[in-house]
N, CA, C and O atoms as a GROMACS GRO file, in nm:
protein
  468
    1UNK      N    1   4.724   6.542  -2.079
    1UNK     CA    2   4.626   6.476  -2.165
    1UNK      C    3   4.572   6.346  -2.102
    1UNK      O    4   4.455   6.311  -2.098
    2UNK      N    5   4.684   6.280  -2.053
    2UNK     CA    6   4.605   6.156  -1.980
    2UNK      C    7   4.504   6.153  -1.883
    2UNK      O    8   4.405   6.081  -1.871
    3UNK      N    9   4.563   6.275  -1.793
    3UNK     CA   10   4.431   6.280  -1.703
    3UNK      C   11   4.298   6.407  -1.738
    3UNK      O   12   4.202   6.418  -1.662
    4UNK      N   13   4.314   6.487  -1.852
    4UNK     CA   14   4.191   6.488  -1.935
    4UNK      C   15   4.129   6.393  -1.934
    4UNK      O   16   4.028   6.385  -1.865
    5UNK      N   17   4.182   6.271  -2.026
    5UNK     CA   18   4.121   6.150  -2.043
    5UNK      C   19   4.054   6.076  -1.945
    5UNK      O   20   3.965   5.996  -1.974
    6UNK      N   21   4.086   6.094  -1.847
    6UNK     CA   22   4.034   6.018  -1.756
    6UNK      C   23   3.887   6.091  -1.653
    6UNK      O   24   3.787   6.034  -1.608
    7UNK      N   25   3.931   6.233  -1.645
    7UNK     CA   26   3.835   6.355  -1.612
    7UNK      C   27   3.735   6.326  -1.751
    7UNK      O   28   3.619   6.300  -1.720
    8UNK      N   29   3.753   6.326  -1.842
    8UNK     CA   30   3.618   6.301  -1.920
    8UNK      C   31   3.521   6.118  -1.895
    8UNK      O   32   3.411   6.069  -1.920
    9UNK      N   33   3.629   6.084  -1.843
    9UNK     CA   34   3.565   5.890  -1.832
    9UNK      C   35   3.451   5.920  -1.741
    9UNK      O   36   3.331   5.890  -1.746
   10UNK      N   37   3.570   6.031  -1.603
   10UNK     CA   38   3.462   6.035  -1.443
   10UNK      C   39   3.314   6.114  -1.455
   10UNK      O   40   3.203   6.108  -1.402
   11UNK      N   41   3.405   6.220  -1.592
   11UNK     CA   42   3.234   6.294  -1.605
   11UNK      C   43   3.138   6.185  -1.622
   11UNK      O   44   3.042   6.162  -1.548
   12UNK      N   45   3.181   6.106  -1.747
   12UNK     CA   46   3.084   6.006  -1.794
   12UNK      C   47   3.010   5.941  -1.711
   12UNK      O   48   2.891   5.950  -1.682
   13UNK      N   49   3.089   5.879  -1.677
   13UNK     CA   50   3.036   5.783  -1.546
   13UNK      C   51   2.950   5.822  -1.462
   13UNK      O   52   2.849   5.756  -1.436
   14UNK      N   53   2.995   5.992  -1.381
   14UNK     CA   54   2.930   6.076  -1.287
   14UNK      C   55   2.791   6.088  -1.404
   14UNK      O   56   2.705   6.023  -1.345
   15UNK      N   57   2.730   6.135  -1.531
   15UNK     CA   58   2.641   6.178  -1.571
   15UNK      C   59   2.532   6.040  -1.601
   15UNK      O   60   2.409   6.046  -1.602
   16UNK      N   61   2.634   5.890  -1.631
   16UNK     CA   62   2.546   5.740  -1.584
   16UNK      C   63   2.486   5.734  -1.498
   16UNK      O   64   2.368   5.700  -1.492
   17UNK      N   65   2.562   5.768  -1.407
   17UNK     CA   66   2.520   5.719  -1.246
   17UNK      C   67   2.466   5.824  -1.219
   17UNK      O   68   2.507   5.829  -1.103
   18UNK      N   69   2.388   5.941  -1.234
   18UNK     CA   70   2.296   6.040  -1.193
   18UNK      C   71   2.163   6.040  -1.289
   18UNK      O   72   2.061   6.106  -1.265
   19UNK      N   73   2.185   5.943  -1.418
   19UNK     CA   74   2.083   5.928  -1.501
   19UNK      C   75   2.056   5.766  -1.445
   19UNK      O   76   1.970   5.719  -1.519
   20UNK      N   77   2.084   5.699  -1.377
   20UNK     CA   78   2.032   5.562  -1.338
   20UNK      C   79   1.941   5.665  -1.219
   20UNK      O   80   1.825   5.695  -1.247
   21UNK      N   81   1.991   5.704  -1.116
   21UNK     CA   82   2.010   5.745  -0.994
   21UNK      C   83   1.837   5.843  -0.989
   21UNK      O   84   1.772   5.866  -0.887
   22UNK      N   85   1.796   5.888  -1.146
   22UNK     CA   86   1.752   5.976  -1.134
   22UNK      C   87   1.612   5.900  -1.204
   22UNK      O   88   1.497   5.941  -1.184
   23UNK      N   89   1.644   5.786  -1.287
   23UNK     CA   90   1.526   5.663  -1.318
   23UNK      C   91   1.490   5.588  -1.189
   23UNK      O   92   1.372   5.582  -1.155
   24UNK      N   93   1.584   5.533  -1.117
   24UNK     CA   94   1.557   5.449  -0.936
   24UNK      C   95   1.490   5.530  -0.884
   24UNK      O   96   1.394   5.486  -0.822
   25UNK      N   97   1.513   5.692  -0.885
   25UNK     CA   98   1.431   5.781  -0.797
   25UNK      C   99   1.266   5.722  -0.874
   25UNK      O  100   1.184   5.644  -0.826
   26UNK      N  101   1.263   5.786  -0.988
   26UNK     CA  102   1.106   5.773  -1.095
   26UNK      C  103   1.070   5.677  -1.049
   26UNK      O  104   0.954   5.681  -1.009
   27UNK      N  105   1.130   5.571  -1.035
   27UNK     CA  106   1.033   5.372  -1.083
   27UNK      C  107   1.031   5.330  -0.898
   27UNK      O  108   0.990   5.225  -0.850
   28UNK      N  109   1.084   5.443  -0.825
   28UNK     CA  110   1.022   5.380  -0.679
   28UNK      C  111   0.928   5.484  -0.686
   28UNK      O  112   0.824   5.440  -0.734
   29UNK      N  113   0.921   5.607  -0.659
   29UNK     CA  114   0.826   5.686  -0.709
   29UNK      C  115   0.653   5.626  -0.782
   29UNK      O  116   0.539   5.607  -0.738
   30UNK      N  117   0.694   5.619  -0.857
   30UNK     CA  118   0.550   5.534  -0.925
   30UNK      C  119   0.554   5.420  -0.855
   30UNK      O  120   0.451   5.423  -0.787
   31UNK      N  121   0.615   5.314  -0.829
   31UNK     CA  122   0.584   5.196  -0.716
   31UNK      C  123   0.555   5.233  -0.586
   31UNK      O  124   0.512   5.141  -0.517
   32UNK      N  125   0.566   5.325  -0.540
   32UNK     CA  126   0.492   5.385  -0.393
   32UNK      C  127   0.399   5.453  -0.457
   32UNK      O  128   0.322   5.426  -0.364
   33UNK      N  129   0.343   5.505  -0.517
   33UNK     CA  130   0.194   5.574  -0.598
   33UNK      C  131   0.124   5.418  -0.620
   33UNK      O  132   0.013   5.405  -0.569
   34UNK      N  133   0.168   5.325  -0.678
   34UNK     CA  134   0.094   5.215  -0.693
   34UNK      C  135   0.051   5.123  -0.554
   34UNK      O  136  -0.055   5.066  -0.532
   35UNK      N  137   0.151   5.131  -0.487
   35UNK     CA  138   0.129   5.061  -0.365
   35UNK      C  139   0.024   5.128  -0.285
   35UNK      O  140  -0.069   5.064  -0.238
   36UNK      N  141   0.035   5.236  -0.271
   36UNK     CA  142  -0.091   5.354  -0.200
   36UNK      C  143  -0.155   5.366  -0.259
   36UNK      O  144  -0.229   5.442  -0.195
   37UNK      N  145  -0.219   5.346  -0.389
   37UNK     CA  146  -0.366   5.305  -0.468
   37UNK      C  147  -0.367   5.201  -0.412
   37UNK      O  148  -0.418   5.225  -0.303
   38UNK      N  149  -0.337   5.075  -0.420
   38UNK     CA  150  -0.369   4.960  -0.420
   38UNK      C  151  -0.463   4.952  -0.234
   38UNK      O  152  -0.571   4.906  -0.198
   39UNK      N  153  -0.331   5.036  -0.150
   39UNK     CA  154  -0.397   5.006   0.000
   39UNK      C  155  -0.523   5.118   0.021
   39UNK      O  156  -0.576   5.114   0.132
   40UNK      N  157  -0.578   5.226  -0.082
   40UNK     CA  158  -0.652   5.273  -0.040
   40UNK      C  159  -0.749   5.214  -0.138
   40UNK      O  160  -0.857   5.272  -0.133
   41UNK      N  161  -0.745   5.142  -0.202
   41UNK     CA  162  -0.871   5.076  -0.312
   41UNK      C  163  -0.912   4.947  -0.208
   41UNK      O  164  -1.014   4.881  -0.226
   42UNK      N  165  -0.811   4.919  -0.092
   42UNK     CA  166  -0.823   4.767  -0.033
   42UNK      C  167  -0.948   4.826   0.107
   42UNK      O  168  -1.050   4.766   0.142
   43UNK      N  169  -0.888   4.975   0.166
   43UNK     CA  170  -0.936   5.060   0.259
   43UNK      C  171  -1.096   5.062   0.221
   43UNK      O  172  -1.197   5.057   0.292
   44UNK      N  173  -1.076   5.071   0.076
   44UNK     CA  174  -1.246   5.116   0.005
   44UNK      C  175  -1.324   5.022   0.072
   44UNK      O  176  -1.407   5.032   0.162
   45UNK      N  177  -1.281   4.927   0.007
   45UNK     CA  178  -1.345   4.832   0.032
   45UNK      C  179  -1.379   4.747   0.187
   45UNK      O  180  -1.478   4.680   0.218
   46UNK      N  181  -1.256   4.778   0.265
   46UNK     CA  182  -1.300   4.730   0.404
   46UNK      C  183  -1.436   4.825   0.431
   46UNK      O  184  -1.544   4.766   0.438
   47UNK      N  185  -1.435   4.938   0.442
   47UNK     CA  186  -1.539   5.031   0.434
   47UNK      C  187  -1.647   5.011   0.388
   47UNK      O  188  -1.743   5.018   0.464
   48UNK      N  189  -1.669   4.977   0.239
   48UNK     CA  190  -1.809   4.935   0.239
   48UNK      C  191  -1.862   4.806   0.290
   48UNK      O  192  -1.982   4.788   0.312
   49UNK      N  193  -1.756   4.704   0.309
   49UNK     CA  194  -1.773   4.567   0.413
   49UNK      C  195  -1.864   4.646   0.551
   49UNK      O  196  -1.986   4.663   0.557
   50UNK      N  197  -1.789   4.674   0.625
   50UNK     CA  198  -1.823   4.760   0.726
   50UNK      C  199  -1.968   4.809   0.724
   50UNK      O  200  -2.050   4.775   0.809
   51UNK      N  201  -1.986   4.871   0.650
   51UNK     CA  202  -2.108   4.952   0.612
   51UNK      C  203  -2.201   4.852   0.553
   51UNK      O  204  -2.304   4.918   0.567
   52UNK      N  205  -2.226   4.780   0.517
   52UNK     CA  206  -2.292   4.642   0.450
   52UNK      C  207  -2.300   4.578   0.660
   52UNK      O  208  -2.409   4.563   0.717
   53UNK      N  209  -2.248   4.569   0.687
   53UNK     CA  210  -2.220   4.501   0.786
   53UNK      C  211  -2.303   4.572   0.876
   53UNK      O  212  -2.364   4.495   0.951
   54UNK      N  213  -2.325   4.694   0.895
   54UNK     CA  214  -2.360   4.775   0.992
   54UNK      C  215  -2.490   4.776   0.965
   54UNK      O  216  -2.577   4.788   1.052
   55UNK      N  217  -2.518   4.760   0.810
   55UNK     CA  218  -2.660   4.804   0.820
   55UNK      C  219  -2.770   4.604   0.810
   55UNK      O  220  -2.885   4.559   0.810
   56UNK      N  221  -2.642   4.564   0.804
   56UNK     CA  222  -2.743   4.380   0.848
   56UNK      C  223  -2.724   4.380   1.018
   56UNK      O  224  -2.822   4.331   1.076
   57UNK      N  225  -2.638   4.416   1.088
   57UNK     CA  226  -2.661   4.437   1.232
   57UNK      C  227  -2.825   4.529   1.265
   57UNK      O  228  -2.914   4.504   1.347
   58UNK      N  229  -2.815   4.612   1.186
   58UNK     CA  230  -2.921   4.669   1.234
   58UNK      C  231  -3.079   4.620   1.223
   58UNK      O  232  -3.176   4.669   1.281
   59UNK      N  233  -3.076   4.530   1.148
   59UNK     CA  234  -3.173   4.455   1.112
   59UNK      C  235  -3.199   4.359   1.180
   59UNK      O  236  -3.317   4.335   1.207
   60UNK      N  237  -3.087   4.272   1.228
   60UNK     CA  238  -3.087   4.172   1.327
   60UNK      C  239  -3.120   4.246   1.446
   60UNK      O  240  -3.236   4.228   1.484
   61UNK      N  241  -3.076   4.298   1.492
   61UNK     CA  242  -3.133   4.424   1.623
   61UNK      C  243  -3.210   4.485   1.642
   61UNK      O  244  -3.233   4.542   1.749
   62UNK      N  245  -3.286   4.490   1.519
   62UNK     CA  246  -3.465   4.578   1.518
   62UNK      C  247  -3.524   4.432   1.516
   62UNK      O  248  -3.604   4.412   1.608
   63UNK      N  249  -3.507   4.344   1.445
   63UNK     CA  250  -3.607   4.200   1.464
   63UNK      C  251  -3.582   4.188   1.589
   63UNK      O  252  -3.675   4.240   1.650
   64UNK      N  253  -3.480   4.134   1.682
   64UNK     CA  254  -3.470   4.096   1.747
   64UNK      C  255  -3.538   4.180   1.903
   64UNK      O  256  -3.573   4.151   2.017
   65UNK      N  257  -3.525   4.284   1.824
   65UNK     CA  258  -3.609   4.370   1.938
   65UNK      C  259  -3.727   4.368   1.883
   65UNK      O  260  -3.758   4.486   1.905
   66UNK      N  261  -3.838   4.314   1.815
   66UNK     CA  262  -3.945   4.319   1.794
   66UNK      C  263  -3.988   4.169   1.831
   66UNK      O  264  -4.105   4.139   1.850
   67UNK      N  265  -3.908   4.100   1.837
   67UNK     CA  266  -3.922   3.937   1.925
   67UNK      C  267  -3.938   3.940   2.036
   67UNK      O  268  -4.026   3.875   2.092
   68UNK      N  269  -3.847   4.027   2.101
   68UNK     CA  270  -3.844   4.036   2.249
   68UNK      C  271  -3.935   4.111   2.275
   68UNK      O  272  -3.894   4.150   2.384
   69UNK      N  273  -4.018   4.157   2.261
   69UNK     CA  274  -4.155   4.252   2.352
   69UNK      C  275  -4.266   4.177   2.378
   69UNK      O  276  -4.330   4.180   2.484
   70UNK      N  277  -4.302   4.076   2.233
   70UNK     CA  278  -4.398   3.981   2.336
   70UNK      C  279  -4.365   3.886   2.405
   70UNK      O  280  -4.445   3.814   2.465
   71UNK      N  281  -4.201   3.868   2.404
   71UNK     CA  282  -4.130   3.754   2.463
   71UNK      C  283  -4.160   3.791   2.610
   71UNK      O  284  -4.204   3.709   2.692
   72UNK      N  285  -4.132   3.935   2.641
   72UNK     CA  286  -4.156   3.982   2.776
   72UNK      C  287  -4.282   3.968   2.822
   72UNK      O  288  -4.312   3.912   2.927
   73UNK      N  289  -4.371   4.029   2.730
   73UNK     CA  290  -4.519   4.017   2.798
   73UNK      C  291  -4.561   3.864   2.822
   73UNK      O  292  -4.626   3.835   2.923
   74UNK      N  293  -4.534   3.795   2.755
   74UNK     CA  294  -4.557   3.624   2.785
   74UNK      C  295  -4.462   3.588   2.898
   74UNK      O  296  -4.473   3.478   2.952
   75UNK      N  297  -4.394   3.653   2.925
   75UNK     CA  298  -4.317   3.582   3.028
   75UNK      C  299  -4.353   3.640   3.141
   75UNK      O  300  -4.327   3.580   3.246
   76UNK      N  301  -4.420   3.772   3.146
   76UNK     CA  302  -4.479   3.807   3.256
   76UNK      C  303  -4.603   3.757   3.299
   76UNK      O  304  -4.635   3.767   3.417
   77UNK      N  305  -4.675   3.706   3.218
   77UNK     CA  306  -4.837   3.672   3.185
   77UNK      C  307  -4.807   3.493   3.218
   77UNK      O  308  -4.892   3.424   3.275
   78UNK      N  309  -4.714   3.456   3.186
   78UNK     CA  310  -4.668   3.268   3.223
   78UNK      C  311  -4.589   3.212   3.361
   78UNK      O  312  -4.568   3.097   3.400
   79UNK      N  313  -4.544   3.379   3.434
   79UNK     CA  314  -4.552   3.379   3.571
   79UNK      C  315  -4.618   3.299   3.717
   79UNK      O  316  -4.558   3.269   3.820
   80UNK      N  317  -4.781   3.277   3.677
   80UNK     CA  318  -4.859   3.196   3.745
   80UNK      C  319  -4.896   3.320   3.874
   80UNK      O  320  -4.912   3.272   3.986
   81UNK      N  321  -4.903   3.420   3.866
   81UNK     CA  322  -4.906   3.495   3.966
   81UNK      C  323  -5.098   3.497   4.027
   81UNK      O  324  -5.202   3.507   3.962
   82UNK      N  325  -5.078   3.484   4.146
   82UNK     CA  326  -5.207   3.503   4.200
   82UNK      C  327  -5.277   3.644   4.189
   82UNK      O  328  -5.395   3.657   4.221
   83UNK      N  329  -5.214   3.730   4.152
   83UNK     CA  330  -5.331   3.814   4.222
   83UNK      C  331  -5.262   3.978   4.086
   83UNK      O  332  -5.210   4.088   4.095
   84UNK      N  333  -5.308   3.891   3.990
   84UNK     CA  334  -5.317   4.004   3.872
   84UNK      C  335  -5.432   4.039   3.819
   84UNK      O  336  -5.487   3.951   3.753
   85UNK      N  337  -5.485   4.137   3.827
   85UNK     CA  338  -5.580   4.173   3.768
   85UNK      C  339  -5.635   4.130   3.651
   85UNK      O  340  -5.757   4.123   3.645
   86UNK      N  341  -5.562   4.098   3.547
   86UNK     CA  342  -5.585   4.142   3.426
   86UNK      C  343  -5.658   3.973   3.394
   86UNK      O  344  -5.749   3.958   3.313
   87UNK      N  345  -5.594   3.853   3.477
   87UNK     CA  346  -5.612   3.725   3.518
   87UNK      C  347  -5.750   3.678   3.540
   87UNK      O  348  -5.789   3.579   3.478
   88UNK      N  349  -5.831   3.743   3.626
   88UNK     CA  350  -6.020   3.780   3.603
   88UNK      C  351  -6.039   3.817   3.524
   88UNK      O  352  -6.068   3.706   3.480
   89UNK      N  353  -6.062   3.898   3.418
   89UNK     CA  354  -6.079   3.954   3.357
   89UNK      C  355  -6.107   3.843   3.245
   89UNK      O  356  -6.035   3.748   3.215
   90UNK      N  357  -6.241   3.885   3.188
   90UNK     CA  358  -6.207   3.800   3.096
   90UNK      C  359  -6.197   3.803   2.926
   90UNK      O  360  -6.225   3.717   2.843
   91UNK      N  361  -6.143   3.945   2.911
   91UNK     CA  362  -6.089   3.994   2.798
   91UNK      C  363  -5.932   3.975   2.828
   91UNK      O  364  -5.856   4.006   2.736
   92UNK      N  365  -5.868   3.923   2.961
   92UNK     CA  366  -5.739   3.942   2.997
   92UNK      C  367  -5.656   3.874   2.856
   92UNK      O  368  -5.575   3.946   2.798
   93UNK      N  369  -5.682   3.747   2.811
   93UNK     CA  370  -5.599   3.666   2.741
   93UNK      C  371  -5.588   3.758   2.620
   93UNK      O  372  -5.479   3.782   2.569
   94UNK      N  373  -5.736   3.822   2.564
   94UNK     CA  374  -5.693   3.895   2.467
   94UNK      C  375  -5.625   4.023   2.452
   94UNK      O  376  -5.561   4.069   2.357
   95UNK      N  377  -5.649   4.064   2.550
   95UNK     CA  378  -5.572   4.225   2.592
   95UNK      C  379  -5.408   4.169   2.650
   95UNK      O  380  -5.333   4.259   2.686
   96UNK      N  381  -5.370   4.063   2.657
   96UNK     CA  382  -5.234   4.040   2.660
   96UNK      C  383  -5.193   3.993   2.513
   96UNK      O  384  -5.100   4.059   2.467
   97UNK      N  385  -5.239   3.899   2.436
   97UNK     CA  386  -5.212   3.892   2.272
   97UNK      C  387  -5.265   4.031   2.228
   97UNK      O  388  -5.222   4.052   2.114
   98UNK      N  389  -5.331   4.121   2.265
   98UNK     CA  390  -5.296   4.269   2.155
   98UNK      C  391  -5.227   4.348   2.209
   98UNK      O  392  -5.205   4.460   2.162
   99UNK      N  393  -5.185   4.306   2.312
   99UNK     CA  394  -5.057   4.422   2.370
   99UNK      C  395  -4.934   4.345   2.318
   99UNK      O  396  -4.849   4.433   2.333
  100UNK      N  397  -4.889   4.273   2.283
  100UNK     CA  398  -4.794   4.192   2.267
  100UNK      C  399  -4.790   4.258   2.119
  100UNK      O  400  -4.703   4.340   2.088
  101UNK      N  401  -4.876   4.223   2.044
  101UNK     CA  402  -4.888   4.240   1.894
  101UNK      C  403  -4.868   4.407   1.866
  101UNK      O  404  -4.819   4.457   1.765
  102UNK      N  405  -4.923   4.485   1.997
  102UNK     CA  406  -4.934   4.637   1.968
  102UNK      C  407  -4.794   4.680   1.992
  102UNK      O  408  -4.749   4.772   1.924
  103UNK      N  409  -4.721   4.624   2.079
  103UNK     CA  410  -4.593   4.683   2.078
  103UNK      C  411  -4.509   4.583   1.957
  103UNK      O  412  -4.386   4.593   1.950
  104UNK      N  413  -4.560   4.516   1.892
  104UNK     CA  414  -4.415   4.449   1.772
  104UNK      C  415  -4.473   4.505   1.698
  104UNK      O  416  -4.387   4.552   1.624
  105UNK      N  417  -4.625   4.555   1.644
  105UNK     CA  418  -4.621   4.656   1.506
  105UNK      C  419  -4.566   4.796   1.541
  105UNK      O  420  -4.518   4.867   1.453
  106UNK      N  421  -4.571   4.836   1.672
  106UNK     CA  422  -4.487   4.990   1.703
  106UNK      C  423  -4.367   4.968   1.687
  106UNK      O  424  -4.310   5.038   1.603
  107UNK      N  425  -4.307   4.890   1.743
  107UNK     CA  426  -4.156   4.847   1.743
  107UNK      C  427  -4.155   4.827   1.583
  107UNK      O  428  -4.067   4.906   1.546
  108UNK      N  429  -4.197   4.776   1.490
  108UNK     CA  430  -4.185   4.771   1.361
  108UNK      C  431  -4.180   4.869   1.262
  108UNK      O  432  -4.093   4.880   1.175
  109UNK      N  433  -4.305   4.959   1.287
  109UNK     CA  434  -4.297   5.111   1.245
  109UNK      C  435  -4.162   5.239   1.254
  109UNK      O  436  -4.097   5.317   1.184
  110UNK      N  437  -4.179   5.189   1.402
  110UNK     CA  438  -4.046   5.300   1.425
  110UNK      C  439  -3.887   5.246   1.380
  110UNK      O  440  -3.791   5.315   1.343
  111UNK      N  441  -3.894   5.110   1.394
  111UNK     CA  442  -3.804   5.069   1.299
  111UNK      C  443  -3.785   5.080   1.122
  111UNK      O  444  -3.689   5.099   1.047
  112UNK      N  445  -3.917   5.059   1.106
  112UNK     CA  446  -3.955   5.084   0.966
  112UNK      C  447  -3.892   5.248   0.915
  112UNK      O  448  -3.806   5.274   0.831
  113UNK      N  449  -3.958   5.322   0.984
  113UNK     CA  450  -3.930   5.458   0.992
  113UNK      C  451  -3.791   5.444   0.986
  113UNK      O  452  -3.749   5.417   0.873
  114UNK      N  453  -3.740   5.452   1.041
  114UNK     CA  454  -3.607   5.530   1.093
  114UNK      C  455  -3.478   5.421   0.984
  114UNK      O  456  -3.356   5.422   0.991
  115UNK      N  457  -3.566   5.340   0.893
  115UNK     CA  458  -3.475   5.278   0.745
  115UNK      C  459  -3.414   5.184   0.802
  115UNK      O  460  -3.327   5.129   0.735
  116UNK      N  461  -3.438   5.133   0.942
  116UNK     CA  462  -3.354   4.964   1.013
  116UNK      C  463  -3.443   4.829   0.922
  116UNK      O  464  -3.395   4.718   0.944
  117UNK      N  465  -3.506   4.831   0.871
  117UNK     CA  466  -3.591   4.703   0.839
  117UNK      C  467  -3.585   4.703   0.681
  117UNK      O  468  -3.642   4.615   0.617
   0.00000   0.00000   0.00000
C-alpha cells in the first residue's frame, strides 16, 4: 500500500509535468509565430522602403541625364575650337541651343514614357 501511494503521487506529478511541458511547448509555439510575423511585417516594410527608393533614384537619374546632354553640347561648343563648321555659320548658335533643347525634350519623353519622371 505504501508504495501504491507513492506510484499514484509519481503518476501525478508525471501527468503535471507533461501538462506544464505540453503548455511551454503551446506559449513558445505562438511566441515564435509572433516573432516571425513581427520580422516579416518589418521585411514588408524594408521592401517597400526599397521600392520608394528605387523609384526616387530613378528620377534623379532621368533628370540628371536630361542635364547632362546640353551640358555636353555646351561643353563641346565652349571648346574655342578653330575650325568647326557649325562656328561660320550663322544659324550655328541657334542650331546648338536647339540641339541641346532637342535632345532634353527626347531624353524627357522617353523618360516620360517608360514612367521614370
Amino acid at each position: 500500500p505504501a508504495f501504491r501511494e507513492v506510484a499514484d503521487r509519481a503518476r501525478y506529478v508525471d501527468g503535471r509535468v507533461s501538462a506544464f511541458r505540453g503548455t511551454l511547448d503551446n506559449a513558445l509555439t505562438v511566441h515564435s509565430s509572433l516573432v516571425e510575423q513581427r520580422r516579416n511585417e518589418a521585411m514588408q516594410r524594408m521592401t517597400e522602403t526599397s521600392l520608394e527608393q528605387n523609384e526616387q533614384v530613378k528620377k534623379i537619374s532621368s533628370w540628371a541625364a536630361i542635364g547632362f546632354a546640353p551640358t555636353l553640347v555646351a561643353g563641346i561648343y565652349g571648346m574655342n575650337f578653330r575650325f568647326m563648321p557649325e562656328l561660320e555659320w550663322p544659324w550655328g548658335y541657334p542650331f546648338a541651343i536647339g540641339l541641346m533643347a532637342a535632345v532634353s525634350a527626347g531624353l524627357y519623353v522617353v523618360f516620360k514614357k517608360n514612367d521614370w519622371l
